[in-house]
C-alpha positions as protocol buffer text, in pm:
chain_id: "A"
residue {
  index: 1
  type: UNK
  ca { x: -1726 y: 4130 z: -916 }
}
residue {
  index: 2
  type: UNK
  ca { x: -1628 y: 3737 z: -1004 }
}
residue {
  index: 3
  type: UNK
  ca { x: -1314 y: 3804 z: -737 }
}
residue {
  index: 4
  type: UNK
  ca { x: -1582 y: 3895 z: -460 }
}
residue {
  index: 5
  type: UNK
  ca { x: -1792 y: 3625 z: -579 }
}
residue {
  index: 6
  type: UNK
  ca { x: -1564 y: 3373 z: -585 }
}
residue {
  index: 7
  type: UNK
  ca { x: -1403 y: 3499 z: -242 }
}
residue {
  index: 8
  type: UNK
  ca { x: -1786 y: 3457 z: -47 }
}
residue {
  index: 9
  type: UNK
  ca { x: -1775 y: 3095 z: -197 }
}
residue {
  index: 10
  type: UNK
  ca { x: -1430 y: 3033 z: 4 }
}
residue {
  index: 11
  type: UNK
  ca { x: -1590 y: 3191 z: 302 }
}
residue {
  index: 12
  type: UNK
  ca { x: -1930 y: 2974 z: 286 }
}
residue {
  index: 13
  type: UNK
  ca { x: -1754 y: 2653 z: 238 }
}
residue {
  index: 14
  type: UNK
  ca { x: -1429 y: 2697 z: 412 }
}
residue {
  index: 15
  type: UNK
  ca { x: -1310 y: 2361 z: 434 }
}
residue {
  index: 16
  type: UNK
  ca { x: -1275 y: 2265 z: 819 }
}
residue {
  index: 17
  type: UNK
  ca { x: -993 y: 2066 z: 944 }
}
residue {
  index: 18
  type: UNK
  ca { x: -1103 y: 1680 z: 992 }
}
residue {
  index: 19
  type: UNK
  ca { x: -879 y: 1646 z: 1319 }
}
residue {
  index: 20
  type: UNK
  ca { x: -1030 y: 1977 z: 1571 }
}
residue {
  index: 21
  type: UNK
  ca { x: -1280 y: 2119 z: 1301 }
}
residue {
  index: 22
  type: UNK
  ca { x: -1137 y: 2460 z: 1316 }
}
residue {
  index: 23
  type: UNK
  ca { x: -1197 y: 2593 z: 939 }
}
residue {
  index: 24
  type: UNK
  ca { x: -932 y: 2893 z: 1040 }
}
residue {
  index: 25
  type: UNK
  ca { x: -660 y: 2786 z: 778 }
}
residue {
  index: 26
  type: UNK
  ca { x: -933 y: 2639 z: 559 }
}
residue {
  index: 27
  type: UNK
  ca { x: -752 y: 2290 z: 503 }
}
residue {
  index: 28
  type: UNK
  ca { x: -851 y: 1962 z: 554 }
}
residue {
  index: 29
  type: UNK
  ca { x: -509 y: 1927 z: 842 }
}
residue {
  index: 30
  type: UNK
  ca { x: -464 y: 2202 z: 1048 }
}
residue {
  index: 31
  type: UNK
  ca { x: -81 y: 2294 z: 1091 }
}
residue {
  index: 32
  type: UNK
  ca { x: -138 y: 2242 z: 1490 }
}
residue {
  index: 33
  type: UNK
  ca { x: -276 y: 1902 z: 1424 }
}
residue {
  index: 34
  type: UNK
  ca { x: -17 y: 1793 z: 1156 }
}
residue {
  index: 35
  type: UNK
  ca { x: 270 y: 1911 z: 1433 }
}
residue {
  index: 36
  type: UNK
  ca { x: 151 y: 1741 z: 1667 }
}
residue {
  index: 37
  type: UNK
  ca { x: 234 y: 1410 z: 1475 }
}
residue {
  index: 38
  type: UNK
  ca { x: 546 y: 1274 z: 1634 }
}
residue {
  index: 39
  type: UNK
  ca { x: 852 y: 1112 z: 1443 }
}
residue {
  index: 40
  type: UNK
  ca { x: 1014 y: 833 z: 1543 }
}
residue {
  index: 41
  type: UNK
  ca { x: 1367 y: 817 z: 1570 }
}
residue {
  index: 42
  type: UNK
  ca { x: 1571 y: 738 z: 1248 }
}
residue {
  index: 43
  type: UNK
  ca { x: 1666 y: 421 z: 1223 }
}
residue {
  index: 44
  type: UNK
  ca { x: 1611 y: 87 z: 1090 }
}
residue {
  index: 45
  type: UNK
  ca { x: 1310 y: -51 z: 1206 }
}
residue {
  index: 46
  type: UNK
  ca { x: 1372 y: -433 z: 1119 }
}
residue {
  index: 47
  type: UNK
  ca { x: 1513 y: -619 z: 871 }
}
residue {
  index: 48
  type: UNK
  ca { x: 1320 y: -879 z: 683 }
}
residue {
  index: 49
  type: UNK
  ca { x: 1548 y: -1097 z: 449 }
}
residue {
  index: 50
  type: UNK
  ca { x: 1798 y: -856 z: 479 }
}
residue {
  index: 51
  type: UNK
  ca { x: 1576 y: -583 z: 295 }
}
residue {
  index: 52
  type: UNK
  ca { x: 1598 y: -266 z: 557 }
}
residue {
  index: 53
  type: UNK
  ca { x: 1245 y: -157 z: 669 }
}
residue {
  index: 54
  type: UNK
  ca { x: 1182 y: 181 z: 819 }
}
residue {
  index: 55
  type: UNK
  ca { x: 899 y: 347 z: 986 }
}
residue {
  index: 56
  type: UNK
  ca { x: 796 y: 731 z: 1013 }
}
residue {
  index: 57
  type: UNK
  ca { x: 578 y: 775 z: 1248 }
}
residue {
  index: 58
  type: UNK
  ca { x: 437 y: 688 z: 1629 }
}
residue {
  index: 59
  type: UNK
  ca { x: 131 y: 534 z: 1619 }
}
residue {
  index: 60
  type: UNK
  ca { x: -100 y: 775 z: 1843 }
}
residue {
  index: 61
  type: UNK
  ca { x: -385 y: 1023 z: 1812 }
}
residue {
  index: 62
  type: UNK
  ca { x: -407 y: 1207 z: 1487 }
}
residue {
  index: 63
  type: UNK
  ca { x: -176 y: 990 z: 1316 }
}
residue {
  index: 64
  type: UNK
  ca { x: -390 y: 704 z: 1350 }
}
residue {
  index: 65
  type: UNK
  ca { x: -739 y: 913 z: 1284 }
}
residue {
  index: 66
  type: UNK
  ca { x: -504 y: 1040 z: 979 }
}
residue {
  index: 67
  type: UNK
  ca { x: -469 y: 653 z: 838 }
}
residue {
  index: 68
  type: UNK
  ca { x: -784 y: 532 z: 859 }
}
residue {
  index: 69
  type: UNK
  ca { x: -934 y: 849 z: 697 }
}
residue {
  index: 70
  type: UNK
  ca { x: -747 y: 801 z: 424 }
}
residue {
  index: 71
  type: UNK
  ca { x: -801 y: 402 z: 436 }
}
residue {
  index: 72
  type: UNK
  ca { x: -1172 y: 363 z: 487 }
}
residue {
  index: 73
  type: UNK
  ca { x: -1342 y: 688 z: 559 }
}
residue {
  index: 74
  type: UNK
  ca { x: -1257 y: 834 z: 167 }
}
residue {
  index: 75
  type: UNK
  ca { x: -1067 y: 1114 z: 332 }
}
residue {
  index: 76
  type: UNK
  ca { x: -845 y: 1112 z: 8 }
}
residue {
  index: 77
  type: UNK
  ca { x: -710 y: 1520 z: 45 }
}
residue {
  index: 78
  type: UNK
  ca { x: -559 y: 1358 z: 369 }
}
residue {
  index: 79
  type: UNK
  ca { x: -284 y: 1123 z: 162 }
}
residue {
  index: 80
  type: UNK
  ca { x: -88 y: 1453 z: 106 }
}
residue {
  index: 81
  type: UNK
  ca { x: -41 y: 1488 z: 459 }
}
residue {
  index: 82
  type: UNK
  ca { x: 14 y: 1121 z: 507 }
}
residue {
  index: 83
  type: UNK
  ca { x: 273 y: 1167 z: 201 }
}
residue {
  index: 84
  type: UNK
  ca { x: 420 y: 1485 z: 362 }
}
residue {
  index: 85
  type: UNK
  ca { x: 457 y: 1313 z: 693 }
}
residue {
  index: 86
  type: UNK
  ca { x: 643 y: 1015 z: 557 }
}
residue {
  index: 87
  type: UNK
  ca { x: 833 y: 1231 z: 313 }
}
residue {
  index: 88
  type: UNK
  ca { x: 1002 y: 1448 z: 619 }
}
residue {
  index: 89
  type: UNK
  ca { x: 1137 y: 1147 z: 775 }
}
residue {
  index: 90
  type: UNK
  ca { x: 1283 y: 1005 z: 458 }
}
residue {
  index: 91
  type: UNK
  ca { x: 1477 y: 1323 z: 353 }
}
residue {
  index: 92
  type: UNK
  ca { x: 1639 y: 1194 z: 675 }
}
residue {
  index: 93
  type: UNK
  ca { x: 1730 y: 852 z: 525 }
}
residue {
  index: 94
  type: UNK
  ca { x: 1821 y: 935 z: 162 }
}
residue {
  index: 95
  type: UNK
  ca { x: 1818 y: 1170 z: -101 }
}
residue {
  index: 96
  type: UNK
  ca { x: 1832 y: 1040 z: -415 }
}
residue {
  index: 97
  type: UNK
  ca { x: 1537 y: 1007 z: -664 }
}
residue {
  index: 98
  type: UNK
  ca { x: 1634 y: 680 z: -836 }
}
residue {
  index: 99
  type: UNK
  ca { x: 1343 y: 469 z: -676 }
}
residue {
  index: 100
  type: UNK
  ca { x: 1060 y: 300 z: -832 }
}
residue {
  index: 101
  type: UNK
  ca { x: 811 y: 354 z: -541 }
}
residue {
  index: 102
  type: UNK
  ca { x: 525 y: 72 z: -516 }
}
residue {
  index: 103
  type: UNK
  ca { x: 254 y: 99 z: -311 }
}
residue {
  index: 104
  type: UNK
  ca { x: 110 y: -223 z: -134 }
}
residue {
  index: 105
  type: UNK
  ca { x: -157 y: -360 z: -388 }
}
residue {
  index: 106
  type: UNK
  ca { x: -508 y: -447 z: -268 }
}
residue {
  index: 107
  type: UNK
  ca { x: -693 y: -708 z: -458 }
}
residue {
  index: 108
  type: UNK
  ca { x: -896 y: -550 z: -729 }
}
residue {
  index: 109
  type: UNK
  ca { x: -1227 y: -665 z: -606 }
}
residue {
  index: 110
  type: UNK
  ca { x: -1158 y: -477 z: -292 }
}
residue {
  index: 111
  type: UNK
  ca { x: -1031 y: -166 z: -534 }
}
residue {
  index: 112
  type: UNK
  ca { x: -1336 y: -161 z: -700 }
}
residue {
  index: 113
  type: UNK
  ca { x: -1600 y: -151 z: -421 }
}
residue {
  index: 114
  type: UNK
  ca { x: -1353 y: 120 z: -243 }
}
residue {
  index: 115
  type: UNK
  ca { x: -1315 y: 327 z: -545 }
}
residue {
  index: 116
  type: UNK
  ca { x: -966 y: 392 z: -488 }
}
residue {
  index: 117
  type: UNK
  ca { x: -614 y: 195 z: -311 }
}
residue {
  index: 118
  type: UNK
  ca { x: -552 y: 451 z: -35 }
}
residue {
  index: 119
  type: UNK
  ca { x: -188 y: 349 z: -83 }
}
residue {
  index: 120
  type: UNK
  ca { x: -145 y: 422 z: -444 }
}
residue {
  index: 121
  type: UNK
  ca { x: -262 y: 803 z: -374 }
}
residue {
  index: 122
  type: UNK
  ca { x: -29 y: 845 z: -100 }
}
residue {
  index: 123
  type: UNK
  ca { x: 232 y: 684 z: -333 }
}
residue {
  index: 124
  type: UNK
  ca { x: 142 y: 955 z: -589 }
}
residue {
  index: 125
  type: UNK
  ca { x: 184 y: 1275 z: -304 }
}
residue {
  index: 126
  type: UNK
  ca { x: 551 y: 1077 z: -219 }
}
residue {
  index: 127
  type: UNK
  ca { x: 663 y: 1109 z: -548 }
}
residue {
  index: 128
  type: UNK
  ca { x: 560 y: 1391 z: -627 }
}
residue {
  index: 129
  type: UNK
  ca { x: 726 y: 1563 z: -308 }
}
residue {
  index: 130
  type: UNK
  ca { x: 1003 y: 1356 z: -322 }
}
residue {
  index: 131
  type: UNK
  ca { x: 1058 y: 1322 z: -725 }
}
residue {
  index: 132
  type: UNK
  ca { x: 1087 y: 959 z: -756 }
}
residue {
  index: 133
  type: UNK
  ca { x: 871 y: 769 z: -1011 }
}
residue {
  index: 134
  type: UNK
  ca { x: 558 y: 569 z: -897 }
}
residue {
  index: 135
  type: UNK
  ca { x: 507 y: 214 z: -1004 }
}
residue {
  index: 136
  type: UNK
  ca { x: 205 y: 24 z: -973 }
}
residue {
  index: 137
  type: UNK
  ca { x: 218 y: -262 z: -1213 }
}
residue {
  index: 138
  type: UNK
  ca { x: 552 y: -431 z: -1104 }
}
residue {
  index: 139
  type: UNK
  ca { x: 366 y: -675 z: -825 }
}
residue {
  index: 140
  type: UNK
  ca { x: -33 y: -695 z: -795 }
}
residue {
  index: 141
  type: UNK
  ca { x: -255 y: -867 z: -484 }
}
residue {
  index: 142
  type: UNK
  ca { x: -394 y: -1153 z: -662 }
}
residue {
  index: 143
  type: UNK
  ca { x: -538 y: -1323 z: -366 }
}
residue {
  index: 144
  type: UNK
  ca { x: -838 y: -1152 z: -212 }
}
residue {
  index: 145
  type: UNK
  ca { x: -699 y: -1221 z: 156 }
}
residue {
  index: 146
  type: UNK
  ca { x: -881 y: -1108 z: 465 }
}
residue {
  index: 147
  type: UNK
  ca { x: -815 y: -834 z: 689 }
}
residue {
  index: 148
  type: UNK
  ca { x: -512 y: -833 z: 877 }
}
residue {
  index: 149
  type: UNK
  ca { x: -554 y: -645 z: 1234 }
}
residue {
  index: 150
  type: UNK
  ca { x: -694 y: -944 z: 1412 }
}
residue {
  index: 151
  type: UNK
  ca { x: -475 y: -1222 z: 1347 }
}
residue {
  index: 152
  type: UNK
  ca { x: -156 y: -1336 z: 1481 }
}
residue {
  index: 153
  type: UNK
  ca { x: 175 y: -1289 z: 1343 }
}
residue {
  index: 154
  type: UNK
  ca { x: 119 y: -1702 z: 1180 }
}
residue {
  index: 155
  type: UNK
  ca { x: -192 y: -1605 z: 1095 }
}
residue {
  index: 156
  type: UNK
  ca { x: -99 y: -1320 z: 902 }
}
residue {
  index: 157
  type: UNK
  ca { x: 203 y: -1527 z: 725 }
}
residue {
  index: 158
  type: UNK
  ca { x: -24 y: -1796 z: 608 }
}
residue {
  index: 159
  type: UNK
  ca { x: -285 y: -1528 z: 481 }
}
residue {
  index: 160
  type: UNK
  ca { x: -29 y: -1368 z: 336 }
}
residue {
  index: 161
  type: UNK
  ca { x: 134 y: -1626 z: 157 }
}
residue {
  index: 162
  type: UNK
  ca { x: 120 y: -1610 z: -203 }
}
residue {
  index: 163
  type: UNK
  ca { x: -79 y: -1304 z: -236 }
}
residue {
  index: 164
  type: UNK
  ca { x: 156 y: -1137 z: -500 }
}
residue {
  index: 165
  type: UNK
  ca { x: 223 y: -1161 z: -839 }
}
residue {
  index: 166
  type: UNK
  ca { x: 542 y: -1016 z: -938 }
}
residue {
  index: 167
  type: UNK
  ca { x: 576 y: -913 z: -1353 }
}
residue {
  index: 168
  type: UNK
  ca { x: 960 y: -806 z: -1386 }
}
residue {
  index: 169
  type: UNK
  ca { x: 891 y: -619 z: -1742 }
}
residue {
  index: 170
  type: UNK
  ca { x: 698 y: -363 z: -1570 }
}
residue {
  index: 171
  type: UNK
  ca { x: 1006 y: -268 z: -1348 }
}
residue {
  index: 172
  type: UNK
  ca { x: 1201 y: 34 z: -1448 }
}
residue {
  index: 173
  type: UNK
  ca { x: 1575 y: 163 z: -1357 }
}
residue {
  index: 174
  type: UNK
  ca { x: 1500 y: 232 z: -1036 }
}
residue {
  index: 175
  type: UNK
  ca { x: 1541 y: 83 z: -709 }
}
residue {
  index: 176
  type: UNK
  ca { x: 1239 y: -39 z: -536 }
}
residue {
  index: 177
  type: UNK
  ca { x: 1065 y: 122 z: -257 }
}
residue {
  index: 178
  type: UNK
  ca { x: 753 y: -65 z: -118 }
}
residue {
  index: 179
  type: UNK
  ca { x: 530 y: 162 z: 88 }
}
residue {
  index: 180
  type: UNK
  ca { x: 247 y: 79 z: 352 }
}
residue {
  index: 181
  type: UNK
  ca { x: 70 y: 249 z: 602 }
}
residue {
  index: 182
  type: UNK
  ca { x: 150 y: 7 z: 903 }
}
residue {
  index: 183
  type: UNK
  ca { x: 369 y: -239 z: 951 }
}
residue {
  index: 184
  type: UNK
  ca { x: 318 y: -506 z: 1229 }
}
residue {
  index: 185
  type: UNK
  ca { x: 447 y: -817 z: 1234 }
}
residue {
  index: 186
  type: UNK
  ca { x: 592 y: -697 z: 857 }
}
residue {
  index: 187
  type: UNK
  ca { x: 402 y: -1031 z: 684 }
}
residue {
  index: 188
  type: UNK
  ca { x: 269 y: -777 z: 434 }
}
residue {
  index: 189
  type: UNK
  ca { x: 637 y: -649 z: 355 }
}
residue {
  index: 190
  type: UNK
  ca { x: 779 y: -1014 z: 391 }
}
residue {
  index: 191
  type: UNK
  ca { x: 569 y: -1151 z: 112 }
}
residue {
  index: 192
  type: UNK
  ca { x: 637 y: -869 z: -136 }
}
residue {
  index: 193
  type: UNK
  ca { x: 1016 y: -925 z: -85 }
}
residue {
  index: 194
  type: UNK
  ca { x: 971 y: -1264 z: -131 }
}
residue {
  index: 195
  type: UNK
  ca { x: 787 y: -1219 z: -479 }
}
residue {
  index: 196
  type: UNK
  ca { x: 1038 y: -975 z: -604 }
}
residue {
  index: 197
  type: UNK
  ca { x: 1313 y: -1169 z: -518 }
}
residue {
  index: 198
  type: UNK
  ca { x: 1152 y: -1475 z: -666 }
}
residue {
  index: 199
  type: UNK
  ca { x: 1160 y: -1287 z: -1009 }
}
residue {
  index: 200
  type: UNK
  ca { x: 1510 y: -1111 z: -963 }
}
residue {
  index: 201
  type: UNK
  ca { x: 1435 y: -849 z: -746 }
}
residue {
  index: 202
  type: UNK
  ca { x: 1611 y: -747 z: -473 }
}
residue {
  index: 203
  type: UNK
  ca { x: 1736 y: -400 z: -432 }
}
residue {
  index: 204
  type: UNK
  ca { x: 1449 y: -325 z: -186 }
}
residue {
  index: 205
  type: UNK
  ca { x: 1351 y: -60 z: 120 }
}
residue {
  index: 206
  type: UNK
  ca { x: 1043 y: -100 z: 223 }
}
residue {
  index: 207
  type: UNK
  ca { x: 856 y: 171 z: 446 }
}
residue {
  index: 208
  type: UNK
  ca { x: 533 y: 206 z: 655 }
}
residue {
  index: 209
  type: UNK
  ca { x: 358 y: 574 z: 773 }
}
residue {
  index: 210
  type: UNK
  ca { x: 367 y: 391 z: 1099 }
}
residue {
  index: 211
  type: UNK
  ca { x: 396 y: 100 z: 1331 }
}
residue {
  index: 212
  type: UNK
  ca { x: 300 y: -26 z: 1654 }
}
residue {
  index: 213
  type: UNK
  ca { x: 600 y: -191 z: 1780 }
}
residue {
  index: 214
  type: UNK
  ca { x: 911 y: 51 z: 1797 }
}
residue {
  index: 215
  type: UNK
  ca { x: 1205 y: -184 z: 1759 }
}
């Protein structure tokens, strides 16, 4: 009786995917939808002060709807897809599980009214599918800077610039792996590196879901 119960409640609330609303596969990404997510090619991306940066994804369709669901629509079952997408093009790139992975901090103001740092729970899916250990106290946003997508690249760098605190007790054994969603000019990236180098830190990859310039 519970079994039937409990399978009626699966069928009245399938959950429908967010991308073409089909509730077939009851999942919040469809398997069509998440395929039709293209890689890019593997490769470095960019350097930025000789740290290699790498990026997963093209920036199109679902992959962008995917992003900002995640970022500012509270779509948080979606960062295990954004995780899973990311984590298929780094068992490209490497295979060990020695890295501290650090999401990109927002400033805790912002945190607060959010409820949540989209990046920290796509961190959390990463390591979990990739078994490398999440850290989110080595480096922390401590200047509430504004939003990013409409400035220019100088813009950006002088918003940017001294935004991070770095606290070298709270690293680990690990190397470091800074992850982002998109990386554009790679400010966001470039001033992280900077603060972790500033405090002795330098064995650092960086990589973003996406970004809009293939290079």
């Amino acid at each position: 009786m519970l079994q039937k119960l409990i399978n009626l409640l699966d069928f009245i609330y399938k959950k429908k995917c967010y991308f073409c609303r089909n509730s077939k596969e009851s999942v919040r990404m469809c398997s069509k939808c998440y395929e039709q997510m293209e890689h890019l090619p593997v490769k470095i991306n960019r350097l930025i002060d000789g740290q290699k940066v790498y990026c997963a994804g093209v920036y199109d369709k679902n992959l962008q709807k995917l992003i900002r669901g995640v970022k500012y629509h509270k779509q948080k079952e979606l960062a295990y897809y954004q995780a899973k997408f990311m984590y298929e093009y780094w068992q490209n790139i490497c295979d060990e599980t020695d890295f501290e992975v650090v999401p990109v901090p927002i400033y805790p103001t912002r945190e607060k009214q959010r409820k949540y740092n989209h990046m920290k729970l796509v961190a959390e899916e990463f390591c979990k599918l990739s078994g490398n250990n999440l850290n989110y106290e080595l480096i922390k946003r401590i200047k509430n800077t504004k939003p990013q997508y409409k400035l220019s690249k100088k813009e950006r760098a002088t918003n940017l610039a001294n935004a991070f605190k770095a606290d070298r007790s709270k690293q680990g054994s690990g190397k470091i792996l800074i992850i982002d969603d998109i990386c554009t000019t790679g400010s966001t990236f470039e001033e992280m590196i900077k603060e972790l180098k500033n405090n002795g830190i330098s064995n650092i990859t960086c990589f973003a879901t996406t970004t809009p310039f293939e290079e």
